[in-house]
N, C-alpha and C positions, 0 to 999 in steps of 0.2 A: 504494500500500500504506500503511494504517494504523497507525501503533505504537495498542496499547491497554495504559494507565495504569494501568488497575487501579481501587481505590477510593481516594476522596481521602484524602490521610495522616490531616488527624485522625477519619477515620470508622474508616480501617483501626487506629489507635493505642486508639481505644476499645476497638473489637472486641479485639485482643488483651490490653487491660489485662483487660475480661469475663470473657474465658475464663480467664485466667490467677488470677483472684478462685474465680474458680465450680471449677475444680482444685483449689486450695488447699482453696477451704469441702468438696468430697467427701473430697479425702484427709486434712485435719480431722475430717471424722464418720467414718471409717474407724476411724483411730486413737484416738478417741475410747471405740466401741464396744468393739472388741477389742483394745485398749494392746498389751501384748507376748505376747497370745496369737491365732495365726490363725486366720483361720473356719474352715477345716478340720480343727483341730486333732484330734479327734476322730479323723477318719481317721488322721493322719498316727501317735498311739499305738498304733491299732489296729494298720497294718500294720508299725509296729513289733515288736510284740508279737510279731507273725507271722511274722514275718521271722524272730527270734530264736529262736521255738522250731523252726522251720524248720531253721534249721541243726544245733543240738543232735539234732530227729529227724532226722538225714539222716546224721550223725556217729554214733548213737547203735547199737553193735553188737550188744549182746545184751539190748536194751530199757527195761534198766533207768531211764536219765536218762528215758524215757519216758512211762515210768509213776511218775515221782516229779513231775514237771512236773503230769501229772494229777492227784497228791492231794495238790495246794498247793503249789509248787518254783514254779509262775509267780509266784504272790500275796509267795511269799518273794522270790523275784529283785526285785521290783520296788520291796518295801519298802526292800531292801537298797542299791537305788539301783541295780542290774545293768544296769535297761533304761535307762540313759542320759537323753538329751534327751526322748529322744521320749516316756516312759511322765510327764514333767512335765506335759503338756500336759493329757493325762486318764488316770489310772494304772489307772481302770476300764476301759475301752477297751482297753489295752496289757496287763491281764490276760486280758478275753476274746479278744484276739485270740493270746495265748500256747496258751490252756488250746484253740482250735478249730485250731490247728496243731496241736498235739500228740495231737490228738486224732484227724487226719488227717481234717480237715474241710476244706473249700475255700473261703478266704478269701471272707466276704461281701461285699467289694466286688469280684469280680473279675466283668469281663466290662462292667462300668457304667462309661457313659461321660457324666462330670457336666460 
């Protein structure tokens, strides 16, 4: 029976410096591109948005927050800073996805699997 070595140290010590270079340089262009906002940000206001007018209509008993959410109460919440983290990311987003909840629309990403 054989022991097998593997590859010689300094060919394996290259290959790991390699990878560990070529890492660094994608999660450099990564950060680079989108600093302190994520790729998906986009989505993540969105169902934000969604979410929140979701619970408002689901609380909401004789329709009224309902239809105030409809003739601008998202666009207000959001200026207001109501929607949190998530409407910073894109506050256009985190109002359409407020105003298609409340509207009793069904979240345009559901069902999508990216």
């Amino acid at each position: 029976m054989q022991r097998h070595e593997g590859p010689p140290r300094r060919t394996f010590v290259l290959l790991l410096a390699t990878a560990v270079l070529l890492g660094t340089a994608v999660a450099w262009g990564i950060v680079e591109q989108y600093n302190d906002r994520p790729p998906w940000a986009a989505d993540i206001a969105y169902e934000g948005g969604y979410v929140q007018a979701t619970r408002i209509r689901k609380y909401d008993q004789d329709g009224s927050r309902t239809k105030a959410l409809l003739t601008g109460e998202c666009a207000l919440m959001q200026r207001q800073g109501m929607g949190g983290g998530r409407a910073v990311h894109d506050p256009a987003a985190w109002v359409a996805g407020c105003l298609d909840a409340a509207a009793g629309r069904p979240s345009r990403h559901q069902g999508l699997v990216r």
